[in-house]
N, C-alpha and C positions, 0 to 999 in steps of 0.2 A: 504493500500500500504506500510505500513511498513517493512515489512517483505521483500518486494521485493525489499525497500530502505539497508535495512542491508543486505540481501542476495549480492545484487550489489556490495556493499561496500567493502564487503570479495573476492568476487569477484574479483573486479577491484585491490585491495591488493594481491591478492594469499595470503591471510589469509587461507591456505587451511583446519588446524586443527581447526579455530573458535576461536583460544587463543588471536589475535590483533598481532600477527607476521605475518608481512610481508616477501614475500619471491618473489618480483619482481624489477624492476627498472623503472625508469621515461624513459616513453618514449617507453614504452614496447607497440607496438600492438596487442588488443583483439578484437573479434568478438564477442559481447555478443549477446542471442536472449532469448527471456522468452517462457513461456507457454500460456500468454495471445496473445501474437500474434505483443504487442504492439513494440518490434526491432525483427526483422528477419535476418535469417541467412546471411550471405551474399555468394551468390552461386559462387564455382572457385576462391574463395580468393588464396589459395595456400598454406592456414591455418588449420589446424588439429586439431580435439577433443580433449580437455582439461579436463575439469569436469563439474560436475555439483552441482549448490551451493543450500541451503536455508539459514533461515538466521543464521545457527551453523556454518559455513564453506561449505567447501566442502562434500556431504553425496558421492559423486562417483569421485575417482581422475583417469581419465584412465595416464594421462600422468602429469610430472609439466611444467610449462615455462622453467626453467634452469636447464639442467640435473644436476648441483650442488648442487642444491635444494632434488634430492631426497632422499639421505643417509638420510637427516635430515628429511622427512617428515614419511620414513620408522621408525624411531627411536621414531618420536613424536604422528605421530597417521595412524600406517600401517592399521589400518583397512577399511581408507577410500579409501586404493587405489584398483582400481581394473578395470584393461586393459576392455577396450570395444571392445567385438568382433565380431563387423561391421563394412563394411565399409559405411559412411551417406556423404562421401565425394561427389560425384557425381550426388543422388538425395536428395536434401533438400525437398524437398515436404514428405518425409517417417522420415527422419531427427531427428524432434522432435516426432513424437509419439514411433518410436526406444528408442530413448535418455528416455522418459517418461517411459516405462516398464524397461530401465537400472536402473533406478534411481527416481522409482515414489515419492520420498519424495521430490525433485528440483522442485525448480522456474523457476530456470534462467539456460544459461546454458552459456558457453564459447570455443571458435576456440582461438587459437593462435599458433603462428611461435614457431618453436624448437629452442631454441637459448644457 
């Protein structure tokens, strides 16, 4: 479970390059759900695809938390970003195996508000 303990970590950071920079704030609302099944999505949050982590960062960033944040993630490691183009908003039951052929090297994955 290691791996799914740093993947988390980066995660709940928007550590999204894997360097230990953070690029969110306290108090920031996430959705996180894994591939084990162990948190699940939560269906009609209001929340939108984010990315998806293992434990380097982010291997798929479709969007970041604070649109301020993306000059700088384009600058530090643009290769991770890359728009998802589905919508998994509606049925979470297809969700994650979507999310799993976007980005079959993720754990974990993450919803959160545009802010």
């Amino acid at each position: 479970m290691r791996d799914f303990h740093q993947a988390c970590t980066r995660m709940v950071r928007a550590d999204y390059c894997g360097t230990g920079v953070a690029h969110t704030q306290e108090g920031t609302q996430i959705d996180v759900y894994d591939q084990l099944g162990i948190q699940k999505r939560v269906n009609n949050s209001g929340m939108t695809f984010e990315a998806a982590w293992n434990p380097n960062g982010a291997v798929a960033i479709n969007r970041t938390r604070f649109s301020k944040t993306l000059a700088q993630i384009q600058q530090d490691c643009p290769e991770r970003l890359r728009p998802f183009q589905s919508d998994i908003d509606r049925d979470s039951s297809k969700a994650l195996s979507k999310l799993q052929q976007y980005a079959p090297k993720a754990i974990v994955f993450n919803d959160s508000f545009l802010n």
